[in-house]
C-alpha positions in Angstrom: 21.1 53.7 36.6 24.5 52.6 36.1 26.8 53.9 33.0 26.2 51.0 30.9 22.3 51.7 30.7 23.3 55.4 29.3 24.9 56.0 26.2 26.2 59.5 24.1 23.8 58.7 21.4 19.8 59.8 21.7 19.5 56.7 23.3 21.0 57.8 25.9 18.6 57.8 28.6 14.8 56.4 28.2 13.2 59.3 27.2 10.0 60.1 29.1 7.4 63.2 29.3 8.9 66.1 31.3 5.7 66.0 33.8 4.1 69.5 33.5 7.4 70.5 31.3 9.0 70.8 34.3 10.9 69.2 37.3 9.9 65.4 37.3 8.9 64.2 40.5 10.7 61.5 42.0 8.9 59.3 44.6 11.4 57.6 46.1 13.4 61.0 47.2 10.1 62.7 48.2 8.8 60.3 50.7 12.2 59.0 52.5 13.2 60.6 56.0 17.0 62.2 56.1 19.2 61.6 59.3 21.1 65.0 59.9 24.0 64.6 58.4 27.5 65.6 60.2 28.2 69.0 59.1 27.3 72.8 59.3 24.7 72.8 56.7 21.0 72.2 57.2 19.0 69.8 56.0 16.6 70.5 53.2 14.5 68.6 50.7 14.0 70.4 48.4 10.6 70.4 46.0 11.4 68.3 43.2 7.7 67.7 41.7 6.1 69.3 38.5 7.4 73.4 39.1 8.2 75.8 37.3 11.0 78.2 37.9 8.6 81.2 38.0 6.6 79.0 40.7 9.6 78.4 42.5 10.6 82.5 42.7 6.6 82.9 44.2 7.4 80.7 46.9 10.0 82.6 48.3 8.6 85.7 48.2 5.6 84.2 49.8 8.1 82.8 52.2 9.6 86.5 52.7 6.6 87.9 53.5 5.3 85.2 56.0 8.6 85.1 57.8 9.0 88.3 58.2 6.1 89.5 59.4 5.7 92.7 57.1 5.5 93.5 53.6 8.9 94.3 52.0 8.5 98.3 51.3 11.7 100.6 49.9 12.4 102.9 52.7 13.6 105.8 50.5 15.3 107.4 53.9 17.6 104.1 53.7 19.5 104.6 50.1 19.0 100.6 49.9 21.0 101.2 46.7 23.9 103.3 48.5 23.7 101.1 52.1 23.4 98.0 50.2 24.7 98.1 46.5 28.6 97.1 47.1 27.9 94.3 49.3 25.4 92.6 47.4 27.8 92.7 44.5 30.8 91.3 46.3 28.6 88.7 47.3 27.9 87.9 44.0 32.0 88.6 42.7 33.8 86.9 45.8 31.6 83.7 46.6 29.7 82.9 43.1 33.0 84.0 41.3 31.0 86.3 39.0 32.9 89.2 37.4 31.1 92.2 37.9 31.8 93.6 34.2 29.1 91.0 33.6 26.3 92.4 35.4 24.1 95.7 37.3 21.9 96.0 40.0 18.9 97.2 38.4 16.9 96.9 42.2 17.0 96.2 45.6 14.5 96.1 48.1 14.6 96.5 52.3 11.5 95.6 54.6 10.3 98.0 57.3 13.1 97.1 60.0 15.3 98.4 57.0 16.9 94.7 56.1 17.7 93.7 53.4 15.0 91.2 51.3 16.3 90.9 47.6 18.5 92.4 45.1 17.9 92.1 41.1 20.6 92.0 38.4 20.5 92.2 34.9 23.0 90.3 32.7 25.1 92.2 30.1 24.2 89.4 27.8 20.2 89.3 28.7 18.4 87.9 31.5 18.4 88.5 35.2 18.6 86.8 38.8 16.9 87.2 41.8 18.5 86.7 45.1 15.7 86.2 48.1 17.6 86.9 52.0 15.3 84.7 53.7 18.3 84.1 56.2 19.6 87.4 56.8 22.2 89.6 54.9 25.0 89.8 54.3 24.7 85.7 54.6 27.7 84.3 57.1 27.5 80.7 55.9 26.4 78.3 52.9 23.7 77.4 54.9 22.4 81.4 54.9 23.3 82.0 51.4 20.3 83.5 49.2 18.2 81.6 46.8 18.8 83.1 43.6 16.0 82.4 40.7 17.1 83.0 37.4 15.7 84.2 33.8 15.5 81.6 30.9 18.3 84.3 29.4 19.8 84.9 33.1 20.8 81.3 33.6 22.3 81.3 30.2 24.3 84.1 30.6 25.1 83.0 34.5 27.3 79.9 33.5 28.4 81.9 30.4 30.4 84.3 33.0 30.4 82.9 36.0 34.3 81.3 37.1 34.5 77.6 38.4 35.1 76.6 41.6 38.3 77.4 43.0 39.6 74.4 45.5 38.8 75.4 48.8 35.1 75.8 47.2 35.3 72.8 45.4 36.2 70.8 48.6 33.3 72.1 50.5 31.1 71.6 47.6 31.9 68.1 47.6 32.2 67.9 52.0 28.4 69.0 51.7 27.0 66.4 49.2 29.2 63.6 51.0 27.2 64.5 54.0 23.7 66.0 52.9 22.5 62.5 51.2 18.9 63.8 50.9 20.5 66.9 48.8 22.8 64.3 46.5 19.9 62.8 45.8 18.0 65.3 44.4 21.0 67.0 42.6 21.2 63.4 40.6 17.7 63.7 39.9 17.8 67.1 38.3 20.7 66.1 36.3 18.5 63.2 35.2 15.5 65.2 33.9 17.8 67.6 32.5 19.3 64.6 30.5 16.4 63.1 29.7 15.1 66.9 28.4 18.2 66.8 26.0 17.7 63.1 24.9 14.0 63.8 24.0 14.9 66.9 21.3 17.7 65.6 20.1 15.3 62.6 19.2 12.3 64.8 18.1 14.0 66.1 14.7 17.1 66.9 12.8 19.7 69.4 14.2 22.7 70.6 13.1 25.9 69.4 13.4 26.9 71.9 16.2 23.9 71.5 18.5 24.4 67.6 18.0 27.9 67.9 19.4 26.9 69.8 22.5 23.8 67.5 22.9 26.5 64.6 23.1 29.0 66.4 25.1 26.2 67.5 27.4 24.3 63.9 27.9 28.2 62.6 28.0 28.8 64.8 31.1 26.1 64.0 32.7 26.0 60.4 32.8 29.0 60.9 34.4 28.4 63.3 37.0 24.6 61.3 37.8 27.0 57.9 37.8 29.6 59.5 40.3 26.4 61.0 42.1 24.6 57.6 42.4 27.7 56.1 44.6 27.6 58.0 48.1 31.3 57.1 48.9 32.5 58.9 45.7 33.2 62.9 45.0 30.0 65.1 44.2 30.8 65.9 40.5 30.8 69.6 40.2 27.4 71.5 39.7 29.3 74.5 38.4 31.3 72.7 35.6 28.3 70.2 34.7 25.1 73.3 34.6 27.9 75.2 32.6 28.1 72.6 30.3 24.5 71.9 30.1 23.6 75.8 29.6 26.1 76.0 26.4 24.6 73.0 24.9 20.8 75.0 25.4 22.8 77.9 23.9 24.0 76.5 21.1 20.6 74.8 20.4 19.0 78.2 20.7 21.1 79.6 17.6 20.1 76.5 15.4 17.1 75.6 13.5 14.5 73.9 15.6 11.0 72.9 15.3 8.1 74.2 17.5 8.5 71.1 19.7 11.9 71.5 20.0 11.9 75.0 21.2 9.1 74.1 23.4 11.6 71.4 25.0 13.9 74.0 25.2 12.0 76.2 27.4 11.6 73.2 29.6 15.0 72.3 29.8 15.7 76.3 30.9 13.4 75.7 33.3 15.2 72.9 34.6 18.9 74.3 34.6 17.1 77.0 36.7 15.9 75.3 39.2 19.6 73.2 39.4 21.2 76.6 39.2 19.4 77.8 42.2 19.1 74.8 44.5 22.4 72.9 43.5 24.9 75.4 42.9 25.1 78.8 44.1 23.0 77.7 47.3 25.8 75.1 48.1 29.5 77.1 48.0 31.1 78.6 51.2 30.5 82.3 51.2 33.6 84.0 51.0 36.0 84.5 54.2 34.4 81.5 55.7 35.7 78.1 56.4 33.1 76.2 54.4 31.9 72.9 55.0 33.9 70.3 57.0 34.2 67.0 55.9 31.2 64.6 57.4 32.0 61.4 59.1 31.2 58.3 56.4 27.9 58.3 56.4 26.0 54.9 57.5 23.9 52.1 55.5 21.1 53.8 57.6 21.5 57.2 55.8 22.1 56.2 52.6 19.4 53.9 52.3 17.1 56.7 54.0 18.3 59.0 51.2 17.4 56.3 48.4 20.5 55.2 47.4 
């Protein structure tokens, strides 16, 4: 899809059915085989068929309790919250650039060899997050980070607080998509059902004039960042400034008047941001003290027609 096919008005992208109200699948990107690219990170497809957020959060822990071997337990001997507490918030504070003012722990839980599994916060402004250790804690690279499912409410209030990227993040944020095709391709995707979401209620009914300013800015930002995303020689737009934008458009559309299909929509598109929020974003930024990801050699016709460019 090239920027002249997509426009700021609801016309913006050919609205089509959500499958399942959630993450559409695309074909192409499912069935294509990924050459490893030339950096630190490891190479994942992610799921992007018909789940849910919720769907997404079972697999991990199903994933948690398969790879570990036990069943996650609190050890009440440990103190999870004393031996644990601190580091899982600087995780949060010095690599996801989240102030803690804006959140508590409200659980964490340890397995029988006394590791860490997952922490829980809750959001000063509603909603929480998840974060599942399936690669050890604390993590000592991107490609350990957590997977972090979110709330409807948690995402929201996520981007609401949450800082930008600072440079060094921002250049390994882009160093990883210019070398993990299969993972740009599937970032462009979500970005694409997201925008289709957005096109399809602002379409469905009247809104007001403040939600159809954020719908515009929103679809305007990302045809962009899907445009810049769809050329595998150019910079990953940011998923930090884009899912920020996207979440205070679904804000703003949450205060207005809306009709039952509307808010329906809305509950997909939440859906959505979450599962971008989780496998785009805060799963793809160099964990604090750490190098980051090194720039990739320029990656061949063989890869980027593998990845579906």
């Amino acid at each position: 899809m090239s920027v002249n096919n997509v426009s700021n008005s609801s016309r913006a992208f050919e609205v089509s059915n959500v499958n399942d109200q959630n993450q559409v699948q695309n074909t192409q990107a499912a069935t294509v085989q990924q050459t490893a690219p030339q950096t630190t990170e490891t190479v994942r497809r992610e799921d992007t068929s018909s789940i849910g957020a919720n769907f997404a959060k079972m697999q991990i822990q199903t994933a948690l309790r398969t790879s570990g071997g036990t069943t996650p337990t609190l050890n009440a001997s440990l103190q999870p919250q004393r031996a644990f507490s601190q580091q899982s918030i600087n995780l949060l504070t010095n690599t996801q650039n989240l102030p803690a003012n804006t959140f508590r722990t409200t659980s964490l839980m340890v397995n029988s060899a006394n590791a860490l599994q997952t922490s829980e916060i809750t959001f000063r402004n509603g909603g929480t997050a998840t974060s599942f250790y399936t690669a050890g804690f604390p993590p000592t690279s991107t490609a350990t980070l957590p997977r972090i499912a979110f709330s409807p409410q948690g995402v929201l209030s996520f981007y609401k607080s949450a800082g930008r990227y600072n440079q060094a993040q921002t250049q390994s944020v882009q160093n990883l998509y210019a070398g993990d095709l299969t993972s740009r391709k599937n970032y462009s995707v979500n970005l694409l059902n997201i925008a289709k979401n957005l096109t399809s209620i602002r379409s469905s009914g009247s809104l007001d004039a403040n939600s159809r300013r954020a719908v515009d800015s929103a679809i305007s930002s990302l045809r962009s960042a899907y445009n810049s995303l769809s050329d595998p020689k150019a910079p990953a737009a940011s998923p930090r400034d884009i899912y920020a934008k996207v979440a205070s458009a679904y804000s703003t559309l949450q205060q207005g008047s809306l009709n039952n299909s509307q808010r329906s929509q809305v509950s997909t598109g939440l859906n959505l941001l979450a599962i971008g929020a989780s496998n785009y974003d805060t799963n793809r930024v160099p964990v604090a003290g750490t190098a980051g990801t090194p720039a990739p050699a320029a990656p061949t016709q063989q890869q980027i027609t593998a990845a579906g460019f």
